[in-house]
DSSP file (Angstrom, degrees, kcal/mol; ACC not computed):
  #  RESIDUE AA STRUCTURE BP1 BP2  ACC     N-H-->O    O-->H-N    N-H-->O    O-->H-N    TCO  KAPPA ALPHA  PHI   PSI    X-CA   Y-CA   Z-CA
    1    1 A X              0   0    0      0, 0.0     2,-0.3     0, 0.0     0, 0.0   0.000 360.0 360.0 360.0 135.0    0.0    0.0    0.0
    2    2 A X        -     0   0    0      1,-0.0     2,-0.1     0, 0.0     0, 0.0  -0.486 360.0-140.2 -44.7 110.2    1.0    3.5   -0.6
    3    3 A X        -     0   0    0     -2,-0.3     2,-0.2     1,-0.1    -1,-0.0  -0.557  27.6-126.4 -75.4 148.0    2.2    6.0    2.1
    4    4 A X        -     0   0    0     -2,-0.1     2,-0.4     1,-0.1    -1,-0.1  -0.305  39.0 -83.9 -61.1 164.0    0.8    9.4    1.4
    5    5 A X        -     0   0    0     -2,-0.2     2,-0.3     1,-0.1    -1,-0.1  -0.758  39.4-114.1 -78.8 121.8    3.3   12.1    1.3
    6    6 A X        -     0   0    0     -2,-0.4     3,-0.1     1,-0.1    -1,-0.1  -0.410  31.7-122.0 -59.3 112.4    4.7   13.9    4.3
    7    7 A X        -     0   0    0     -2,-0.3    -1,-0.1     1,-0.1     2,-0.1   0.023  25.9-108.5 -44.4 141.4    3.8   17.3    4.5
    8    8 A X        -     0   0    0      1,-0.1    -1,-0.1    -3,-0.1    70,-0.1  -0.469  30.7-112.5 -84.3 146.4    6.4   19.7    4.7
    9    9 A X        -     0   0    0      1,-0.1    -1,-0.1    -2,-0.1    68,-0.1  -0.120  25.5-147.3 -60.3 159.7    6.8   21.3    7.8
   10   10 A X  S    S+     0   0    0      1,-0.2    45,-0.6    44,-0.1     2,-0.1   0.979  87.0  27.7 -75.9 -65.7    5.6   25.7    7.4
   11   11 A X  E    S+A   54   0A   0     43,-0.1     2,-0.3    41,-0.0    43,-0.2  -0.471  71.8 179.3-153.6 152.1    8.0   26.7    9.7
   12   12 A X  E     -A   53   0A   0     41,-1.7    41,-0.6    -2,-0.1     5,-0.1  -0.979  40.0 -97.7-152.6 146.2   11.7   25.3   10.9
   13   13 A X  E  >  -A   52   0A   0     -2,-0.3     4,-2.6    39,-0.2    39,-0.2  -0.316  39.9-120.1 -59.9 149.5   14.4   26.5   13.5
   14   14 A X  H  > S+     0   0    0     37,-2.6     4,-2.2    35,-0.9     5,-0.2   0.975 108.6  52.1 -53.6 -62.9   17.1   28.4   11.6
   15   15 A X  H  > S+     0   0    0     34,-0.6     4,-3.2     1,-0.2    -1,-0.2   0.905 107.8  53.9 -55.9 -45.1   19.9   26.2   12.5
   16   16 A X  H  > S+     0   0    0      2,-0.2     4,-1.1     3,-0.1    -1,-0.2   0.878 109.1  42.6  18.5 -95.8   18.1   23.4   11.4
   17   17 A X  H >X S+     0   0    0     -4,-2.6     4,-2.1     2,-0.2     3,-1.7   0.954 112.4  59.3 -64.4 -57.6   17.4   24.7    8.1
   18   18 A X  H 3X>S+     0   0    0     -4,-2.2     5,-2.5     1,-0.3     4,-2.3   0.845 112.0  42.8 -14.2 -77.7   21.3   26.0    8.0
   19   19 A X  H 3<5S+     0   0    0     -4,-3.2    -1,-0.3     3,-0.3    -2,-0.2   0.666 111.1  50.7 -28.2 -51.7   22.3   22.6    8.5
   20   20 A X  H <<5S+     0   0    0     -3,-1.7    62,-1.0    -4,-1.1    -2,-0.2   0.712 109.3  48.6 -37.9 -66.0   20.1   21.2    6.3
   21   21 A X  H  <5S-     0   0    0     -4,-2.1    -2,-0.2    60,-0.1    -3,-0.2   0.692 119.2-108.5 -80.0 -27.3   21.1   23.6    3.3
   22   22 A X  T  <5S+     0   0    0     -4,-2.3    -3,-0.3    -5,-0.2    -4,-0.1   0.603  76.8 140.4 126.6  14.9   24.8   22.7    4.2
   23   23 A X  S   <S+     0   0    0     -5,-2.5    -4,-0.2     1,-0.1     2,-0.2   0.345  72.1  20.9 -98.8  -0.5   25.6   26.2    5.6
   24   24 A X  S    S-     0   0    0     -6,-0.3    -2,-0.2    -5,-0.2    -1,-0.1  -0.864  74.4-120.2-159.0 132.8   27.7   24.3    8.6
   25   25 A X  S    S+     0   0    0     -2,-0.2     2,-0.3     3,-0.1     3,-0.1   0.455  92.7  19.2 -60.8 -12.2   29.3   21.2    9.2
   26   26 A X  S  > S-     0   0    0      1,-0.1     4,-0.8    -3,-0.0    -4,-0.1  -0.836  76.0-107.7-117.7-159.8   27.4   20.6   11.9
   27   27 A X  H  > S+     0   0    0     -2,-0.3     4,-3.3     2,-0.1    -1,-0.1   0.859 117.0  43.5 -71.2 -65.7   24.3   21.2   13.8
   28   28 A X  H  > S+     0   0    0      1,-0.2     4,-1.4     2,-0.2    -1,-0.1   0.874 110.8  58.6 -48.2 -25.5   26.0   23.1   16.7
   29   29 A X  H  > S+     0   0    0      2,-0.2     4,-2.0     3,-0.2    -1,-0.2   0.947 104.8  46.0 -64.0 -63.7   28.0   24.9   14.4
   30   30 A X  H >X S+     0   0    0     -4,-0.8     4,-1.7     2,-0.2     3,-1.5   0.987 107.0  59.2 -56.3 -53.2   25.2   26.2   12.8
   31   31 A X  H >X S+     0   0    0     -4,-3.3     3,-5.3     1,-0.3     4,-1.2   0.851 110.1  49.0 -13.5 -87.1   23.5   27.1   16.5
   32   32 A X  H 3< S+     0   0    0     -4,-1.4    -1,-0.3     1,-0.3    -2,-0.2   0.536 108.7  48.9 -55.4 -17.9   26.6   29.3   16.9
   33   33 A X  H <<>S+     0   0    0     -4,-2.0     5,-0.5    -3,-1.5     4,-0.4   0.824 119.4  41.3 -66.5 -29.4   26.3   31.0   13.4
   34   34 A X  I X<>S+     0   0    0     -3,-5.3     3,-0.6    -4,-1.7     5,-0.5   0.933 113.8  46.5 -92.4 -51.9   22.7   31.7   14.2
   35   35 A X  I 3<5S+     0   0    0     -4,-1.2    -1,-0.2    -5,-0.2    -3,-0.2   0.115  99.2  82.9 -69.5  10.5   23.1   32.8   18.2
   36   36 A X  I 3 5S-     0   0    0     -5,-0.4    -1,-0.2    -3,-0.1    -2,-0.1   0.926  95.9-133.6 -60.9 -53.9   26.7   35.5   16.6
   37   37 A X  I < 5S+     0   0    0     -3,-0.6    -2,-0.1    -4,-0.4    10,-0.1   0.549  86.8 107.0  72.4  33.1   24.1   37.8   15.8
   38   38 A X  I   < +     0   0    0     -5,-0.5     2,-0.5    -4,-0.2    24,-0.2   0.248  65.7  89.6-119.7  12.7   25.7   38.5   12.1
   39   39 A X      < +     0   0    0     -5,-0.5     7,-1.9     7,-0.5     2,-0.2  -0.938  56.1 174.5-110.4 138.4   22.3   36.1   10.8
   40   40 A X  E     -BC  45  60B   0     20,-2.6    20,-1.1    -2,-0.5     2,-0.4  -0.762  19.6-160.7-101.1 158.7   19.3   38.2   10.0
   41   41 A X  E >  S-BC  44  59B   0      3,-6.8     3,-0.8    -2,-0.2    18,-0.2  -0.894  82.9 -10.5-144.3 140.5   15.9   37.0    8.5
   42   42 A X  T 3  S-     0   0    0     16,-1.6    -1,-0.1    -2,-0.4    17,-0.1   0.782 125.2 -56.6  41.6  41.4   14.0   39.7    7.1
   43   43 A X  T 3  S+     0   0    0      1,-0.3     2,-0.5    15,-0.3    -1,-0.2   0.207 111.5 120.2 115.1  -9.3   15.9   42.5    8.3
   44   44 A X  E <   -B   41   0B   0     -3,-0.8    -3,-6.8     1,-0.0    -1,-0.3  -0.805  65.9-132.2-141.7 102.7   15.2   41.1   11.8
   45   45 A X  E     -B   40   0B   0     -2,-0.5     2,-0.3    -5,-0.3    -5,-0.2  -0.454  25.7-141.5 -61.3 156.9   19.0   40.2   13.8
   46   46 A X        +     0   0    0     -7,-1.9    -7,-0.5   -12,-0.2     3,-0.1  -0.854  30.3 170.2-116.3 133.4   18.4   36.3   15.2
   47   47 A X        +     0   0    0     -2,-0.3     2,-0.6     1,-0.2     3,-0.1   0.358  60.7  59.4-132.6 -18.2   20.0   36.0   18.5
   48   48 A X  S >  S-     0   0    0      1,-0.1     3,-2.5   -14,-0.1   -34,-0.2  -0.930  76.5-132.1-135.0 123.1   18.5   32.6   19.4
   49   49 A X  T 3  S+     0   0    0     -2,-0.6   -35,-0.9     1,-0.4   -34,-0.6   0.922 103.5  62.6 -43.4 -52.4   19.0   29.2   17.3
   50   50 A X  T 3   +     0   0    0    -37,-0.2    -1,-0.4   -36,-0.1     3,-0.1   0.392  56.8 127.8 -62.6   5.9   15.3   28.7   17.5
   51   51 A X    <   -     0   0    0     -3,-2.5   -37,-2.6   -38,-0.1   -36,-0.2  -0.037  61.8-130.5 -64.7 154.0   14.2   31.5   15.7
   52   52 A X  E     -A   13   0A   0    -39,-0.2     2,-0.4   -38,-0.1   -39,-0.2  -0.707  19.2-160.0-125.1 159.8   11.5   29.4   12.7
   53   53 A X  E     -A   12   0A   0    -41,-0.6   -41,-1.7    -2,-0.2     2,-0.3  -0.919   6.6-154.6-139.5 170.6   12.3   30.6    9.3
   54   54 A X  E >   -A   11   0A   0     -2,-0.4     3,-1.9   -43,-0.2    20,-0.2  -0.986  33.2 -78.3-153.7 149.8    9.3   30.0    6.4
   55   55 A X  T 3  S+     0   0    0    -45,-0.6    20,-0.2    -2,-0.3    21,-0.1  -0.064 120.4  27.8 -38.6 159.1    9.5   29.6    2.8
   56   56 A X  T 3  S+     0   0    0     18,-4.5     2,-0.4     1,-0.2    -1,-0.3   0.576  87.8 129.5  86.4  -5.4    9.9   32.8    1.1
   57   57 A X    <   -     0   0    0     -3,-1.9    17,-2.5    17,-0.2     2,-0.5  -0.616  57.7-119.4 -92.7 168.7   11.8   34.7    4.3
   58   58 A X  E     - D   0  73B   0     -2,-0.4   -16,-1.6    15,-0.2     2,-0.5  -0.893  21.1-155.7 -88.7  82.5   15.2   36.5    3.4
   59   59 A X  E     -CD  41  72B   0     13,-1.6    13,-0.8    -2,-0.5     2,-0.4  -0.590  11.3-171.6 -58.0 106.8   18.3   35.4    5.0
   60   60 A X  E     +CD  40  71B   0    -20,-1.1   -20,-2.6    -2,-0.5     2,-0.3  -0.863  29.7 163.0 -85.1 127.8   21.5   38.0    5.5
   61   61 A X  E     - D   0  70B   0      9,-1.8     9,-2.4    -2,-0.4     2,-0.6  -0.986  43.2 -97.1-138.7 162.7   24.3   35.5    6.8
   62   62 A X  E     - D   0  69B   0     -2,-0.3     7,-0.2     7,-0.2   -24,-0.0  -0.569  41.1-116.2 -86.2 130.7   27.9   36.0    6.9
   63   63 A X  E > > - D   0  68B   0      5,-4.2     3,-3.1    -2,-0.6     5,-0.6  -0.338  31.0 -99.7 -69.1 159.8   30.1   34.5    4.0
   64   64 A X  T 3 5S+     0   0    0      1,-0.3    -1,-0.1     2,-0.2    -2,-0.1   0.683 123.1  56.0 -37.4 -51.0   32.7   31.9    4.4
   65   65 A X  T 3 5S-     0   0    0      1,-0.1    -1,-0.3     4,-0.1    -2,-0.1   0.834 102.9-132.2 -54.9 -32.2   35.5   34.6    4.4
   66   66 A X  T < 5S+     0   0    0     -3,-3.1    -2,-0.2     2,-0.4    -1,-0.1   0.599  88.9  85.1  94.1   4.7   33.8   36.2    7.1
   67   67 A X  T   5S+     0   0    0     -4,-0.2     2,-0.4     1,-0.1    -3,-0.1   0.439  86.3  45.5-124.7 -11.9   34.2   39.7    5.1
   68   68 A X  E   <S-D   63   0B   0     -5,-0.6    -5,-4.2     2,-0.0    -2,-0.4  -0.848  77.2-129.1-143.2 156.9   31.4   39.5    3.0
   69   69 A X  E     -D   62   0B   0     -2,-0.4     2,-0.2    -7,-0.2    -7,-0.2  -0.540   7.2-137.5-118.7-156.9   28.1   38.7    3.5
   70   70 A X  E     -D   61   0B   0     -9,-2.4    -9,-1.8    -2,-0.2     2,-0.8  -0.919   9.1-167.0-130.5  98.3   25.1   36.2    1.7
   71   71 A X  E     +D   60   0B   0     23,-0.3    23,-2.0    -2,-0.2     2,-0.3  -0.544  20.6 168.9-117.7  81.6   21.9   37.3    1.2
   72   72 A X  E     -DE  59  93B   0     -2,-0.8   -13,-1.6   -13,-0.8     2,-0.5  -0.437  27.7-142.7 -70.4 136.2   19.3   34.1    0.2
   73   73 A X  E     -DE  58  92B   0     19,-2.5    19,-0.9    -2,-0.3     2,-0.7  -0.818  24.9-127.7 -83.9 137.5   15.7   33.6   -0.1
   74   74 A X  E     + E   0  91B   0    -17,-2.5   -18,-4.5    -2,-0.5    17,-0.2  -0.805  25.7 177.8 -98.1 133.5   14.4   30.4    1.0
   75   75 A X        -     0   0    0     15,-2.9     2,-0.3    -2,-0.7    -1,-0.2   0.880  64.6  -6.0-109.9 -45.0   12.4   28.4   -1.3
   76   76 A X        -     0   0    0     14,-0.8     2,-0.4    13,-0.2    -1,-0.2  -0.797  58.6-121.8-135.3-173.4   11.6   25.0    0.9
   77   77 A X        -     0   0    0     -2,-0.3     2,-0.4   -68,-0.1   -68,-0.0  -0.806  21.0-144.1-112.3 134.4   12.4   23.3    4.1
   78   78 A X        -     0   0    0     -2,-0.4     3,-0.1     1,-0.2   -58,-0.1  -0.798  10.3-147.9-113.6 161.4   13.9   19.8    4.4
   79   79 A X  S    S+     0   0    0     -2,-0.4     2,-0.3     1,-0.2    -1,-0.2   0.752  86.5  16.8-104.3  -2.2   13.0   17.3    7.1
   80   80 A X  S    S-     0   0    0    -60,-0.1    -1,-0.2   -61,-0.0     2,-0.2  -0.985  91.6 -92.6-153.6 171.2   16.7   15.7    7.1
   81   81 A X        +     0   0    0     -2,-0.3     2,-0.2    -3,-0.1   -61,-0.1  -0.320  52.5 179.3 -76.7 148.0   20.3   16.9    5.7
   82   82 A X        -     0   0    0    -62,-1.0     2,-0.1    -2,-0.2    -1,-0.1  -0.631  40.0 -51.1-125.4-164.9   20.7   15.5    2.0
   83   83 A X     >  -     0   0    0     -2,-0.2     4,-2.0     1,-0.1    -1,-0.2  -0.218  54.0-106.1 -83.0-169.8   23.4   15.8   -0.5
   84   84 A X  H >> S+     0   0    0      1,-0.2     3,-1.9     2,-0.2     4,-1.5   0.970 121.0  58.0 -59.9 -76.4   25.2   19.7   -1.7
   85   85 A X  H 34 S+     0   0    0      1,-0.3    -1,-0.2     2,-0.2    -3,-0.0   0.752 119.0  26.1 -41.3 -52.5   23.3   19.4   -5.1
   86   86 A X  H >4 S+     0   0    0      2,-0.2     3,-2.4     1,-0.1    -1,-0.3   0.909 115.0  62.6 -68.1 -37.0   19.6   19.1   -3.3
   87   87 A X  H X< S+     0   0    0     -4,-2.0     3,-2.8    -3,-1.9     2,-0.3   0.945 101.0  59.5 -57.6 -62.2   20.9   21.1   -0.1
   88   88 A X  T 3< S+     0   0    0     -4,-1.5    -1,-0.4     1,-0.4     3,-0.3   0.272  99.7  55.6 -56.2 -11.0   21.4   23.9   -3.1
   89   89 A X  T <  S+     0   0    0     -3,-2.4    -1,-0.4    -2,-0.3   -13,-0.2   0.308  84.0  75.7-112.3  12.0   17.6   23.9   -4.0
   90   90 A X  S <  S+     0   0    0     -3,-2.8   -15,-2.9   -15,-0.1   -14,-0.8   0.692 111.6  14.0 -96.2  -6.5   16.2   24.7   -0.5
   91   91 A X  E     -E   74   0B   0     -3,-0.3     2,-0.3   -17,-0.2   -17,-0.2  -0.851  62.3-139.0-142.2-152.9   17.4   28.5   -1.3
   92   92 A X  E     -E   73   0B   0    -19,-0.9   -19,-2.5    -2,-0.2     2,-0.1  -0.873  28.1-116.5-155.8 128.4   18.5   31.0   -3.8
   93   93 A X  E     -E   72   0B   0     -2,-0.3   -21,-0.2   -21,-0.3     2,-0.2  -0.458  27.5-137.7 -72.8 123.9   21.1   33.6   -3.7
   94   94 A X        -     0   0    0    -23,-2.0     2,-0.4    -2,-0.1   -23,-0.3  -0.501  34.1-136.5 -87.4 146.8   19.2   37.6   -4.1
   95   95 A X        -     0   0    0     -2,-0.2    -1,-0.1     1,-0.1   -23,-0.0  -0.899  29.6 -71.8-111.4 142.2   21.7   39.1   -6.4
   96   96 A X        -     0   0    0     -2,-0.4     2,-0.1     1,-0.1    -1,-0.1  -0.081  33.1-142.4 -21.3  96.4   22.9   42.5   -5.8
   97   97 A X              0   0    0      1,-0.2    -1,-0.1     0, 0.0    -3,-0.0  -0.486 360.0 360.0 -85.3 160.3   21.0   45.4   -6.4
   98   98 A X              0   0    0     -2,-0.1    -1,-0.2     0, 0.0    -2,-0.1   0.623 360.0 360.0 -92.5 360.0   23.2   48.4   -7.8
């Protein structure tokens, strides 16, 4: 018999989703990117891991170098960490307005 499909969750903690999208090599790594206070999600600093992020919010996070920052949309949620190539569809990088 046929399982139905799990709905995807609406809403997920930010480190989570970090994790998830590949944005740390672990979970607790990602915590501590989200509890810096350099990730924002709509405009709105995150101070606390648990903060829920939802399709369609805006991330600012700080790039790898540390110098420079990332600014993504998030298009879905995942319920567990996959590989880079799928991680890569749960957002989309806002390109630079001039």
């Amino acid at each position: 018999m046929k399982q139905p499909p799990t709905p995807q969750p609406l809403a997920q903690r930010v480190d989570v989703w970090l994790f998830h999208a590949r944005f740390g090599r672990s979970r607790s790594a990602c915590a501590q990117i989200a509890t810096s206070g350099h990730v924002r999600i709509n405009r709105q600093r995150v101070t606390k891991a648990h903060a829920l992020v939802r399709a369609g919010d805006v991330l600012t996070l700080p790039a790898p170098d540390r110098r420079a920052v990332i600014v993504i949309r998030v298009l879905a949620q995942a319920e567990r960490r996959q590989a880079a190539p799928l991680a890569q569809l749960l957002y989309e990088i806002v390109p630079e307005t001039a």
